[in-house]
N, C-alpha and C positions, 0 to 999 in steps of 0.2 A: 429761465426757460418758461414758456410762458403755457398753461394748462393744457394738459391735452383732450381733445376733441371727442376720444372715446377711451373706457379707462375700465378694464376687466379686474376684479378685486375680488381673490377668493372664489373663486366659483368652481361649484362641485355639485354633479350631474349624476343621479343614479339613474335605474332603467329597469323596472320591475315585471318581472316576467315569471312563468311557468316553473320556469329552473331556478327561479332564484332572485335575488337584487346584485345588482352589477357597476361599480362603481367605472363608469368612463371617462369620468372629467373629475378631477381629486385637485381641490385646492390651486389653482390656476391664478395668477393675476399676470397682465401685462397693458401696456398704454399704447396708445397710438395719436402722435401729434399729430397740429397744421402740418399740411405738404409732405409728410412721410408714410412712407412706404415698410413696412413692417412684414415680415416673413414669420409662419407659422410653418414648421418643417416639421415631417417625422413621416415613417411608415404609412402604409394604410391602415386602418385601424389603432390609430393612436389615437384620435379623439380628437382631431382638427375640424372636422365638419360637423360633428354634435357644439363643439364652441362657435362657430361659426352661426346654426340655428337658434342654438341659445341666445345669442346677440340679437339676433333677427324676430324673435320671438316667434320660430315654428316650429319651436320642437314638440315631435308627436306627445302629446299628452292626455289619458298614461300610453304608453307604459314609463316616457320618463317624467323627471321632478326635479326640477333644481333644489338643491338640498340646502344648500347656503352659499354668500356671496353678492356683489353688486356689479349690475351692468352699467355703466355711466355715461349718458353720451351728452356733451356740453353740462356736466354736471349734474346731469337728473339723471336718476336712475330709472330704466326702462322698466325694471318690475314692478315697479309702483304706479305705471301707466295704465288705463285702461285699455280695453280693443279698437276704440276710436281713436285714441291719442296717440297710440301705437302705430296706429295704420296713417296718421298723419305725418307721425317722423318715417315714416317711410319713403311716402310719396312725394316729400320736398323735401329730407337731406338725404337718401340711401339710397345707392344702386347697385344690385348683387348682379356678377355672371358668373353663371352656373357652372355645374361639370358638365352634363349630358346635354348635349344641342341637341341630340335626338326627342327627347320629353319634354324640352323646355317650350317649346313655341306650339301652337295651334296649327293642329295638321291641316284644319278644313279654311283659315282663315289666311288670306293672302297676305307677304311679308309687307306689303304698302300700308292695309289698314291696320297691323298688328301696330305698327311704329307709330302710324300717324293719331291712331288712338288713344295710344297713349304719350301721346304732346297733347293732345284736345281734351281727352278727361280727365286731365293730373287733377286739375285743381277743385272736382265735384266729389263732394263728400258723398253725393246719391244718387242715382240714375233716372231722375223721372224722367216721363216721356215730354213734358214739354222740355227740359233741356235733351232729349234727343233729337227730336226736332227740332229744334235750333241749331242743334251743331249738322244734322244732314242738312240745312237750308243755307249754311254760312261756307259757300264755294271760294270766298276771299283766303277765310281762314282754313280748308282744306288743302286749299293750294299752297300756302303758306308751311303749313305740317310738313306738304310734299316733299316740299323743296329741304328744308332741313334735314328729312329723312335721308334725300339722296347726297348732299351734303359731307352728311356723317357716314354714310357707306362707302362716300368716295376715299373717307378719309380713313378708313379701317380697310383700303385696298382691296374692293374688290370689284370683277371686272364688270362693267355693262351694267351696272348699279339700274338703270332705267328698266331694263329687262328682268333684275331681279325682284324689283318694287313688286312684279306683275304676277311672281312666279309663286306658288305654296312650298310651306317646308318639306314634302316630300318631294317635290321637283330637286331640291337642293342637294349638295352632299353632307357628309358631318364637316368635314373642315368650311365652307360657307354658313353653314347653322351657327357655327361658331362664333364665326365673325359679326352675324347677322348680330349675335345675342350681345356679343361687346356693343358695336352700334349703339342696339338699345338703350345700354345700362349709359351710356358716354352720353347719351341725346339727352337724358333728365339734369345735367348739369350738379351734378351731386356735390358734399359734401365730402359723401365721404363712398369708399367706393369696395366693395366685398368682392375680392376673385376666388371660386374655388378651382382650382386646377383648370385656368382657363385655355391655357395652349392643349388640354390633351387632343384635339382632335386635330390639331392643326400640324404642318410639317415645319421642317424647323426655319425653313427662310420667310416664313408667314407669322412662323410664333416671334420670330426676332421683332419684326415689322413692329407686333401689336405690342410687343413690351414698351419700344421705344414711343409707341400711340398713347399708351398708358403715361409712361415716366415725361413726356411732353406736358400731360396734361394736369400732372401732379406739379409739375414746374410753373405751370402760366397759371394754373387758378387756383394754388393751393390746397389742391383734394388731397386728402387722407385716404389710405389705403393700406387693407387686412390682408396680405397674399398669402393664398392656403396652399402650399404644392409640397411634394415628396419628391422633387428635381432640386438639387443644391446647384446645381449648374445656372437654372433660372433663378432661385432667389441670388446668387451672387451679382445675376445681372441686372436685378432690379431694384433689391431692398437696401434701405438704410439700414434697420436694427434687424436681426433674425432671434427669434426664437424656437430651439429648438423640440418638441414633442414627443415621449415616448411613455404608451399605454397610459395616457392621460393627466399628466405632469408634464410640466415644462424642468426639462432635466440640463437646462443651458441657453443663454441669452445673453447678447454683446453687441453691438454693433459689424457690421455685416464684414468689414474687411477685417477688424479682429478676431473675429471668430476663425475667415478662414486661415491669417497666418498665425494664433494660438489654438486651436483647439483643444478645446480640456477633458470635456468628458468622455469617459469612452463608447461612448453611443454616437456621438457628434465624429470623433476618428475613425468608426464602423461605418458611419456614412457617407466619410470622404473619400473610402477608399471603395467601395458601390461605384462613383462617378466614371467613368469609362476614361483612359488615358488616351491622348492624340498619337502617340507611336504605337496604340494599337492592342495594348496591355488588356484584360477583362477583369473589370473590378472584383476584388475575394469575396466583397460582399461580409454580413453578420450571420455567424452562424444559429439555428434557431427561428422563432417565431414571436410574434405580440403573445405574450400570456392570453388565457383564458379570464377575464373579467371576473368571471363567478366565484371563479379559487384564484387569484393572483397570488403570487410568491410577497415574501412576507418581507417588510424592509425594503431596500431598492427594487423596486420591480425590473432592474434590468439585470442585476447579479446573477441570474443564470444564465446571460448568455455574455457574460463579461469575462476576460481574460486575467482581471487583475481584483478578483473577490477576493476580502478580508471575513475572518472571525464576524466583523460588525455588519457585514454588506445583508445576511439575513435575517438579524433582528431589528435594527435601526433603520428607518426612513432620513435620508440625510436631504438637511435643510437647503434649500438653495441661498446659497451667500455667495458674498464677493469675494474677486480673483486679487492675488495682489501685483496686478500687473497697475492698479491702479485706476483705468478705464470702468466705461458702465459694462464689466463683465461678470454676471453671475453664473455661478455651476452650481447643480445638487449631487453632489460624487465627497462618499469617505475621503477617498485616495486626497483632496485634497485638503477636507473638513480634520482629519488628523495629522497633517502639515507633510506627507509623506510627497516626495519628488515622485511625480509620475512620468512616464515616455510613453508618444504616443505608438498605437499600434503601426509595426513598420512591415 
C-alpha cells in the first residue's frame, strides 16, 4: 500500500477558557490515501470539525492548543510550516466545503467574480496593484475563468448556471449556496478535498447528485477525501474507510461495509439504530448526551450512556486495538479488550 497523502498521529486539542481547559480532541490518529474517501462520524459535538481545523490550520488560537501530535500531509508535517507555506498548501493542494453556505461566501460580491477570482489569483502569493491591473486588463483570460465557472456549475446541477454567475448570495437559497460552495472547492482541482457536512442544506435528490459529483471525481483524478457528517446513511454511501467519533476519540474504525455488517462498539450500534428504517420504524436513538469537556467521566467517556458497563468501563480508558475478525477493524471498547462475547444492541 503505498503512503498516504494525509496522515493524522496523535493529536490532542485543548481549549482554554474561563471555566476551565477542555480536552476535545484526546489522542486521535487516522490516514487518508490516494483516491479515498474516509468518513469521520459521531454526534455533534464530538470533535469532528475542531480535527478538521486542526488539519486546516484555523483553529482559533487561544483559546485552543494543540497539545501534542503530527499532522502529515505528503509527509511533512503542517506544524512545522510557517504562515506562508501554510497558505501555500492550501492554495494548490486543498479544497474545504463548508457547513454554512449562509457565512461562507460574500454577500456584497457577485457569485461570477467570487469563482472567477479565485481561478485568476490562486497562484499570487501578494496582491499588488500592478498585478491587479493586469488581471482587470486580461479580458482573454477573464473570459476563460467564465467559462470554467459555468462549466463546473453545470456540473454540480444547477439551473440557468448563466443567470446565477450574475446573481449575489443573498439573491440565492441555502440549498444553491451550497452548491455554489462545492463548485468552488471542485474548480481548484485539489488534492485532496475537506467536506464538512456538505449535504446539510441540500434535499436529498440533490445531496445524492453531489455525492455521486464527489465519488466521480475521487475516481477520475485521484482526490483524497476527509468526509465530516453525523448521517451514517451518507458515509455508507460514499466512504471507503469510516471512522467513528465520540467526545473526542475515535472509539471504532474499519472499512466502510465492515463496519456496517459487524459493528462492535456500542456507540457505533447506538448509531445505527438513530438511522430511520424504510417501513417507517423511528430510530430509538442513544439515551443521554456528549459529556461536558471540563468534567468528562472518567475511563470510557461513553460508559454512561452505555448498556453494557463493567467494573473496568470507569477506571480504565480502553485502548483502540484490533477485532479478530481479521480485517483493518479497530474498536476501543473493554467488552472486547477482555475477550468477553458482545451482542449488539437489538
Amino acid at each position: 500500500m503505498s503512503s498516504p497523502i494525509l496522515a493524522v498521529d496523535g493529536l490532542t486539542i485543548d481549549f482554554h477558557t474561563y471555566d476551565g481547559v477542555s480536552r476535545v480532541v484526546d489522542n486521535v490518529s487516522f490516514e487518508v490515501g490516494h483516491g479515498e474517501v474516509v468518513g469521520l462520524v459521531g454526534e455533534s459535538g464530538c470533535g469532528k470539525t475542531v480535527t478538521l481545523r486542526a488539519i486546516l490550520g484555523t483553529l482559533p488560537i487561544p483559546p485552543a492548543k494543540i497539545v501534542s501530535g503530527r499532522i502529515l500531509f505528503r509527509g511533512v508535517d503542517l506544524r512545522s510550516l510557517d504562515d506562508a507555506q501554510l497558505q501555500a498548501v492550501r492554495k494548490k493542494e486543498v479544497a474545504l466545503i463548508p457547513q454554512d453556505p449562509m457565512l461562507s461566501l460574500n454577500p456584497v460580491i457577485s457569485i461570477e467574480t467570487q469563482m472567477t477570482n479565485l481561478l485568476r489569483w490562486r497562484e499570487f502569493k501578494d496582491v499588488t496593484a500592478a498585478a491587479y491591473l493586469k488581471l482587470r486588463l486580461d479580458k482573454q483570460g477573464r473570459l476563460a475563468a467564465r467559462e470554467k465557472a459555468l462549466e463546473m456549475l453545470r456540473k454540480v446541477n444547477i439551473p440557468d448556471p448563466e443567470r446565477i454567475l450574475k446573481n449575489y448570495p443573498f439573491e440565492l437559497s441555502g440549498g444553491m449556496r451550497q452548491r455554489v460552495l462545492i463548485a468552488m472547492a471542485l474548480l481548484l482541482q485539489p488534492s485532496v478535498i475537506f467536506a464538512d457536512e456538505p449535504g446539510t442544506a441540500l434535499d436529498v435528490s440533490i445531496q445524492d447528485q453531489i455525492l455521486d459529483l464527489v465519488a466521480s471525481r475521487v475516481r477520475e483524478e485521484n482526490v483524497a477525501v476527509l468526509f465530516i457528517t453525523h448521517d451514517l446513511a451518507v458515509a455508507r454511501r460514499l466512504c471507503d474507510r469510516i471512522c467513528v467519533m465520540y467526545a473526542g476519540h475515535i472509539v471504532e474504525a474499519a472499512d466502510a461495509k465492515e463496519l456496517f455488517v459487524n459493528p462492535t462498539h456500542p456507540y457505533t450500534n447506538g448509531l445505527m439504530l438513530c438511522v430511520p428504517k424504510l417501513y417507517g420504524e423511528i430510530g430509538t436513538g442513544i439515551p443521554g448526551s456528549v459529556p461536558n469537556y471540563y468534567d468528562p467521566p472518567s475511563g470510557c467517556r461513553f460508559h454512561p450512556r452505555c448498556n453494557y458497563t463493567m467494573y473496568v468501563c470507569d477506571k480504565v480508558r480502553p485502548p483502540l486495538s484490533r477485532t479478530e475478525s481479521g480485517s483493518e477493524h479497530e474498536v476501543a471498547c473493554h467488552l472486547y479488550s477482555v475477550g468477553r462475547d458482545y451482542a449488539p444492541v437489538s
